[in-house]
C-alpha positions in Angstrom: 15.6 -11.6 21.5 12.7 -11.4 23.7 11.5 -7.1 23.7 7.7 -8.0 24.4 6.3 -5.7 21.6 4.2 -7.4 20.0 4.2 -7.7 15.7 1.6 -8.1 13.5 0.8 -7.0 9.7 -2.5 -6.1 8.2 -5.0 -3.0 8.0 -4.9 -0.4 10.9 -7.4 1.7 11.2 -6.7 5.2 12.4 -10.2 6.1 13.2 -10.7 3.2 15.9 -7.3 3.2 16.9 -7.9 4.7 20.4 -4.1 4.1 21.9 -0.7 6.1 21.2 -0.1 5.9 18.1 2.2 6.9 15.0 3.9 5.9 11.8 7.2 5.4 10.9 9.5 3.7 8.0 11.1 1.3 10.0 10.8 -0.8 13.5 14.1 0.8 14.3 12.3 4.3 13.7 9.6 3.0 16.5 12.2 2.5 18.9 14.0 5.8 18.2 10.5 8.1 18.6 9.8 5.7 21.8 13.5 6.4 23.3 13.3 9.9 22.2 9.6 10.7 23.8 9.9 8.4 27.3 6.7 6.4 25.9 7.1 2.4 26.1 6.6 0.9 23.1 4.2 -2.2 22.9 3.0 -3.2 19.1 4.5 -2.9 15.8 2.1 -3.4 13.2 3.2 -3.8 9.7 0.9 -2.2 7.4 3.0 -2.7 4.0 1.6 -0.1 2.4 3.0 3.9 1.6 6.6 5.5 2.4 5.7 5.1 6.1 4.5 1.3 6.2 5.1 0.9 10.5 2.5 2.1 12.9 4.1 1.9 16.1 1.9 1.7 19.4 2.5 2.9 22.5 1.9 2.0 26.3 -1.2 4.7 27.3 0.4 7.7 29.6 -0.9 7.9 33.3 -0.4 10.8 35.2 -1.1 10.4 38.7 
């Protein structure tokens, strides 16, 4: 299954984090806020820390 969203683990750092971002339990979870919000999901990272271990990033908005 080829989604292009890219998946890592490791740190994230909220602080330098400068895309669209949030946390969520699960990749599935990801999907559903991207769905649900009309923002295109593009990386996964896998933090595997806390209740909410995902931080899902999003494509940056435009609006012409």
């Amino acid at each position: 299954m080829t989604d292009d969203i890219k998946r890592s683990k490791g740190k994230f750092d909220p602080v330098k984090e400068t895309r669209d971002w949030n946390i969520a339990a699960t990749e599935d979870h990801c999907k559903r806020i991207a769905r649900n919000t009309g923002r295109r999901l593009i990386e996964i990272i896998d933090t595997q820390e806390g209740v909410l271990p995902i931080v899902c990033i999003f494509e940056d908005i435009t609006y012409d």
